[in-house]
C-alpha positions in Angstrom: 0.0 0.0 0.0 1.3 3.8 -0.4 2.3 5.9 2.2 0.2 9.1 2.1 -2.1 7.4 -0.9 -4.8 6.3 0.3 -6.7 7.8 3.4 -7.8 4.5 5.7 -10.4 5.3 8.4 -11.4 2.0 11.2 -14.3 1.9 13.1 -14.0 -1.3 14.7 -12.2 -3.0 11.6 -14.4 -1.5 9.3 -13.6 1.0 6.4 -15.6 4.1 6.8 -13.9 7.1 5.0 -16.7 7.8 2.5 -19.5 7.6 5.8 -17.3 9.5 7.8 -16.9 12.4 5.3 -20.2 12.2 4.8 -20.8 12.9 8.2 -18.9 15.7 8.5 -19.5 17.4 5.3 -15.7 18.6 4.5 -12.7 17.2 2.5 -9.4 15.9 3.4 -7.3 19.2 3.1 -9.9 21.7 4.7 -9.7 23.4 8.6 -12.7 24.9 9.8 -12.4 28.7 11.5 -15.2 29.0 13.0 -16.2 29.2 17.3 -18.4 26.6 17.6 -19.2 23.2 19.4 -17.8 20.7 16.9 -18.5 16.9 17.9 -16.1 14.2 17.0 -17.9 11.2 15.7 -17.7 8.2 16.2 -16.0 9.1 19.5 -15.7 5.8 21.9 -15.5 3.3 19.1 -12.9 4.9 16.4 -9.6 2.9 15.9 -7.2 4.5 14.0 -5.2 3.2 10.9 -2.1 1.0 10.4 1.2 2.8 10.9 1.6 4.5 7.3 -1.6 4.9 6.8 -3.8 8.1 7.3 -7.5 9.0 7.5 -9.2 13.1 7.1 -10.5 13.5 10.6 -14.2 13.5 10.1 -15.1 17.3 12.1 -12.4 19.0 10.5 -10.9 17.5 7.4 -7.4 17.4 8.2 -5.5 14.3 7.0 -3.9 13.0 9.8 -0.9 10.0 9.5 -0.5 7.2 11.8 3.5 7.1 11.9 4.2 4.4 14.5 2.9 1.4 16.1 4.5 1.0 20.0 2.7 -2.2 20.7 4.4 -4.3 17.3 7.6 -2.2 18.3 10.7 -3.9 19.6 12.5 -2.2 22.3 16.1 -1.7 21.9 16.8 -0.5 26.0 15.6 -4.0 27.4 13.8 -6.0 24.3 10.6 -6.7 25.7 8.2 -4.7 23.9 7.1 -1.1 23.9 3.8 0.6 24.6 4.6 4.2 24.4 6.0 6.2 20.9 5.6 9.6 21.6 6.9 13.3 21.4 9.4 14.8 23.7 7.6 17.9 24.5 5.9 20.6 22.4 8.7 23.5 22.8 11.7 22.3 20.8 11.3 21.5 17.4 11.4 17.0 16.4 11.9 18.2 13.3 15.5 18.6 11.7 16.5 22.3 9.6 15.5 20.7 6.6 12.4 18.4 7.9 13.4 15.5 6.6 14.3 13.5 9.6 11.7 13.6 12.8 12.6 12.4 16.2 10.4 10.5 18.6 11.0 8.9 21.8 10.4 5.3 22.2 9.8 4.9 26.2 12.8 6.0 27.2 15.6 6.3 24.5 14.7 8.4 20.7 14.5 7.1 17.2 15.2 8.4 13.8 12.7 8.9 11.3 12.1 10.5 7.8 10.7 13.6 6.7 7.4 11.1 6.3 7.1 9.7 9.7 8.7 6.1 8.3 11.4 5.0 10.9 15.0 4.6 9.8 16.8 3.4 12.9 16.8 3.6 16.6 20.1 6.2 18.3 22.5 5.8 20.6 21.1 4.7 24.2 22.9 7.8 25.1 20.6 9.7 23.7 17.4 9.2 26.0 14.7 10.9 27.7 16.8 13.2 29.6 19.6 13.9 27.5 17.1 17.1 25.5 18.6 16.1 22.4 18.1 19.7 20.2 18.5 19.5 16.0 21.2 21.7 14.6 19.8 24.2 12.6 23.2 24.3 10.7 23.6 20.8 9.4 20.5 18.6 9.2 22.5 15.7 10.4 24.0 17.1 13.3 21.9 16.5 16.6 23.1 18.4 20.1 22.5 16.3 24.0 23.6 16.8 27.0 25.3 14.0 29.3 26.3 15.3 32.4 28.2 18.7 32.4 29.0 17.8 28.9 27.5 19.3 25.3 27.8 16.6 22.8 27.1 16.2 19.6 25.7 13.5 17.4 26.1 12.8 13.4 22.8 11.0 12.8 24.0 9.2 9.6 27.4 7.8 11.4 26.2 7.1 14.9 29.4 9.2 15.4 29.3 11.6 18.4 31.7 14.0 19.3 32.7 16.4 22.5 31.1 20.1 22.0 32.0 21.4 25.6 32.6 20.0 29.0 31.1 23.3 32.2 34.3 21.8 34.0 33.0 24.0 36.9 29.2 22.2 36.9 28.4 19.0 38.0 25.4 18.8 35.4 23.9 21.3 33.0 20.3 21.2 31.8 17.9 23.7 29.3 15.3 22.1 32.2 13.6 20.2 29.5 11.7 22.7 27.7 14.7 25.1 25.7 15.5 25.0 22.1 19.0 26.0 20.5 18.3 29.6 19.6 17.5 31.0 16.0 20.6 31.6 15.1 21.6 28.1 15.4 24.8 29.4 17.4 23.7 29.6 21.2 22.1 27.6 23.7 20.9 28.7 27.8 21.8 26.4 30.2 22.0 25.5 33.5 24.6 24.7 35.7 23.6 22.5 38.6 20.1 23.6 38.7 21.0 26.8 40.2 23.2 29.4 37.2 22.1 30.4 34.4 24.1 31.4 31.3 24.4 31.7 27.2 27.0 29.1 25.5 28.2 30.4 22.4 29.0 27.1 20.0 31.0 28.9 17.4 33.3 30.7 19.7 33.5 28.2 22.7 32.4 30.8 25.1 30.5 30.7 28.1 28.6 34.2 29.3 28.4 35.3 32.7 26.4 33.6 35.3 23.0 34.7 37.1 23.1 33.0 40.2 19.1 32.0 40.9 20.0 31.6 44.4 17.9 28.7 45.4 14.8 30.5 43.9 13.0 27.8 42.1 12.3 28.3 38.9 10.7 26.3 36.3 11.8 26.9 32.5 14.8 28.5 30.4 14.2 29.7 27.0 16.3 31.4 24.7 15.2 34.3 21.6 15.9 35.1 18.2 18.2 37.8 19.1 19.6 35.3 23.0 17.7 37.4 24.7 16.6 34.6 27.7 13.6 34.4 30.1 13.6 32.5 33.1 10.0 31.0 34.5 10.0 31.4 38.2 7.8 28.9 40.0 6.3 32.2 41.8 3.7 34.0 40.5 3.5 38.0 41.2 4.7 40.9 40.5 7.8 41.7 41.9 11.7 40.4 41.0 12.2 36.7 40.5 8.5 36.0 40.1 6.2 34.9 36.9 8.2 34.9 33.4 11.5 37.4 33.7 13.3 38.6 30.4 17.3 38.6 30.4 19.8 39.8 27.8 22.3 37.1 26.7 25.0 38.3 29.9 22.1 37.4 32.0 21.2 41.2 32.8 17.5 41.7 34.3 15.3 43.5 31.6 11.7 43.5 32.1 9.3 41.2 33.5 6.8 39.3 30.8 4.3 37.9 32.6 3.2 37.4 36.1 2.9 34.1 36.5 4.6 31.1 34.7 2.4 28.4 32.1 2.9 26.5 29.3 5.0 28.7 25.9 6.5 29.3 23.0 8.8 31.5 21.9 9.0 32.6 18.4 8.9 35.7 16.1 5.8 38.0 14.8 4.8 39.3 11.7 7.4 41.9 12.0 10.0 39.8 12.6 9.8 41.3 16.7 10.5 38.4 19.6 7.1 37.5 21.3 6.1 35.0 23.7 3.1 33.1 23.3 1.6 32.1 26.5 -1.4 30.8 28.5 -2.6 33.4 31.2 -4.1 30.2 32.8 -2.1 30.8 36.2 -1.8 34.6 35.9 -3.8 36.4 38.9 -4.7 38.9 36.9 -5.6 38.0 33.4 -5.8 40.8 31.0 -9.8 41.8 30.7 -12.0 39.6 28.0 -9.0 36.3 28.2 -9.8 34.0 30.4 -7.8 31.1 30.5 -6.7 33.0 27.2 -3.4 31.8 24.2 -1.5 35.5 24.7 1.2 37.3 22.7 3.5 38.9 25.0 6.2 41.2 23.4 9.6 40.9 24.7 10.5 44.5 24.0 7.7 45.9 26.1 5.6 43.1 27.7 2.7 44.5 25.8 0.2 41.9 25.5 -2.4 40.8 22.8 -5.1 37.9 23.1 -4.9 35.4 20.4 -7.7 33.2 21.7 -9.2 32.7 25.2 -10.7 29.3 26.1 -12.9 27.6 28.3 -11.2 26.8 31.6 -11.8 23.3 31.8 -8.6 22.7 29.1 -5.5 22.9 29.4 -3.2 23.4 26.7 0.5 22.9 25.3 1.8 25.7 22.8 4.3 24.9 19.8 5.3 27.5 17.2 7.7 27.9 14.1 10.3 30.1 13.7 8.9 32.8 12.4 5.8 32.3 9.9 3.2 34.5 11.9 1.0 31.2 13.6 1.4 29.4 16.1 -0.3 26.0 17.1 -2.6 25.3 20.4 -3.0 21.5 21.4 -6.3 21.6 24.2 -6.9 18.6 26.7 -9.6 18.2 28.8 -8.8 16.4 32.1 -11.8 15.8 33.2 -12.4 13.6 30.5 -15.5 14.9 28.7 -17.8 13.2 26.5 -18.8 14.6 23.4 -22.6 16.2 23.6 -22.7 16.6 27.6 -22.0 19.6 29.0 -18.6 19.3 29.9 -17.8 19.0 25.9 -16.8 23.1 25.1 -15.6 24.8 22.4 -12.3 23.2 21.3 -12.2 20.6 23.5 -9.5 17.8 23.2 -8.2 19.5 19.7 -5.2 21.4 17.8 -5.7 24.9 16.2 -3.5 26.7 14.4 -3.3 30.6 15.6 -2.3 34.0 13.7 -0.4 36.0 16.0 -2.6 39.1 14.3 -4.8 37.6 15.9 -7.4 37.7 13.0 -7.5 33.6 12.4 -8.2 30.6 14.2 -7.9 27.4 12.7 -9.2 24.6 13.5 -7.6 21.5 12.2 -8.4 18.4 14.3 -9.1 16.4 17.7 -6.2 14.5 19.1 -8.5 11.8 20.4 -6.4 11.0 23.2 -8.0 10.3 26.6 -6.6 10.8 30.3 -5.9 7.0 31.1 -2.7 8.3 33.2 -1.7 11.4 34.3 0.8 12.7 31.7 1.9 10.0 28.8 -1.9 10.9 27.3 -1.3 14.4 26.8 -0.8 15.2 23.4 2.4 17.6 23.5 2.0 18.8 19.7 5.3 20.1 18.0 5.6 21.8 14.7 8.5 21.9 11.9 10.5 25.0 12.2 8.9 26.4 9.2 5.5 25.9 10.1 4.5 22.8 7.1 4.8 19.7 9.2 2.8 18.8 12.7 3.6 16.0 14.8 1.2 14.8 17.8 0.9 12.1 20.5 -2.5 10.0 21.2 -4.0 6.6 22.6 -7.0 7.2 20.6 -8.9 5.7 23.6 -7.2 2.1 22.5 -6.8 1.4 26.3 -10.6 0.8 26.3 -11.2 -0.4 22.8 -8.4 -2.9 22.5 -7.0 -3.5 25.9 -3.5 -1.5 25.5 -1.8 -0.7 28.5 -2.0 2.7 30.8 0.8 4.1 29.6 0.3 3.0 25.7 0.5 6.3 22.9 1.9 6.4 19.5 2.9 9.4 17.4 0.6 10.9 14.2 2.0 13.0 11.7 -0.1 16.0 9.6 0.6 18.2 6.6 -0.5 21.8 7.8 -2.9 22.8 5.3 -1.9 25.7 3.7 -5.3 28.1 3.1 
């Protein structure tokens, strides 16, 4: 059978494309804009395709790609099987410069795959769930992980890696899970044994100077187009060391962003300014008319701009290219809604595409995946650095309808339609 040929829908084994389009009324490449209620059908008994195969989800059109299949995986770390396949986290790109490799984590170590979502091999063990293995976005072979106090580097086509920079002077050093390497493709924040944080240049081997968080806690580093860094401070508020804090690349206070920390994205507007986009879920002052609103926050002058608020029974996960003018919104519901009942809201358990005008929403499909543990089902969407590719993680609610384990996901691949 083709790859992306043929679009495969199963309900219980059962081939339903032409019904299900039927149903929803749209075609495979569409995304719906408007506000609505929008009802997936077929909810509680929809299986999803082989791996390679792909259906149009039936609300909004989308062609969505199955790309793996954890429970007929092997698993290189202790070769029993695996039952999860998944993203790392929505904030740093899967995607290589040119997007024609993808990476996904299998349990705990990451695996190579094409531009297409077909898998080419699984990497080094070294490279595993806590390593933050980052793409270069120099050479599209060329993968960056930490080990230690130690910035490696990792030739996918060779298996060869190679010494970057030992922080003699750490212990460890960690972009706390969430940073990317920086636009430029030249800098990363770290840092040093969870407590100072600085700019390593790559091309010049140098290491800025040091803020010393001081056993404040704090709970994410990320890094701008022009190294410009914010720290997320665990507390929310007002004052120094609280919500999301701006820094120039020698670790200099600038501003503060936001009052409160919660899930981001940095990337760049329409005019090519740094912004922040950012759920005002935990701030305790939400700007008027956003509640548990997707913001744009300026890193020049905090100024912020509502892109979308939502109901407050979702919570969300925010990816973003480099620089296109959207960004993408992945909702979950917690509480486990069903479709129809009151508890189903607007935008429920889907991803939407935003414009950072704020003049478009689109709505391209629902994730399907339910809350049968407390993180693994959480969808954590991540998009190509130039905004064409989308890559999610779901159970499709296979725990119940085929007896997969708590923990099971797999990854699913879409084409961002480009009206």
């Amino acid at each position: 059978m083709s790859w992306g040929g043929r679009h495969r829908a199963y309900w219980r084994g059962t081939l339903l494309v032409p019904a299900l389009l039927a149903f929803s009324g749209l075609i495979a490449f569409a995304a719906v804009t408007d506000s609505g209620i929008h009802v997936p059908p077929a909810y509680d008994t929809f299986v999803p395709p082989a791996a390679g195969d792909s259906y149009p989800d039936p609300a909004f059109g989308t062609s969505v790609t199955r790309v793996s299949d954890a429970m007929a995986t092997a698993d290189s770390a202790s070769r029993a099987g695996l039952t999860s396949i998944s993203t790392e986290y929505s904030t740093a790109s899967p995607f290589n410069s040119s997007g024609s490799r993808l990476l996904l984590l299998h349990q705990s170590y990451f695996a190579l795959y094409d531009g297409k979502g077909r898998y080419l091999a699984d990497l080094p063990i070294e490279v595993n769930a806590s390593s933050e293995p980052r793409w270069s976005r120099r050479d599209p072979n060329a993968l960056y992980f930490v080990r230690g106090n130690s910035l490696l580097k990792l030739d996918v086509t060779r298996a060869q890696i190679t010494p970057v920079h030992t922080f003699a002077e750490h212990t460890k050093i960690s972009g706390r899970g969430e940073s990317e390497i920086s636009p430029d493709g030249d800098h990363f924040v770290f840092a040093g044994d969870d407590r100072y944080v600085f700019v390593y240049e790559i091309s010049t081997d140098r290491k800025g100077p040091a803020l010393d968080t001081a056993g404040r806690p704090f709970d994410s580093l990320y890094i701008a187009g022009d190294n410009r860094v914010t720290i997320g401070w665990n507390q929310p508020g007002s004052e120094r060391f609280t919500g999301i804090e701006l820094y120039d690349r020698n670790m200099s206070f600038q501003r503060q962003l936001t009052r409160s920390i919660g899930h981001m994205r940095l990337t760049r507007d329409t005019n090519g300014g740094d912004v922040l986009v950012w759920t005002n879920s935990n701030d305790p002052a939400p700007m008027a008319g956003c509640p548990n609103g997707i913001v744009k926050v300026r890193l020049d002058d905090a100024q912020q701009t509502c892109l979308l608020p939502l109901p407050c029974s979702l919570a969300v996960h925010v990816t973003a290219p480099d620089g296109n003018g959207w960004a993408f919104v992945e909702t979950y519901a917690p509480s486990n809604p069903q479709p129809g009942s009151d508890g189903w809201a607007p935008y429920t358990n889907e991803i939407v595409q935003l414009r950072l005008d704020g003049s478009e929403t689109r709505r391209l499909l629902h994730h399907r995946s339910r809350p049968a543990n407390s993180y693994g089902y959480q969808p954590k969407s991540s998009v190509s650095r130039d905004g064409s590719k989308l890559v999610f993680t779901s159970n499709y609610n296979l725990q119940s309808l085929l007896g997969y384990p708590a923990d099971y996901t797999d990854a699913y691949l879409v084409t961002v339609p480009t009206r």
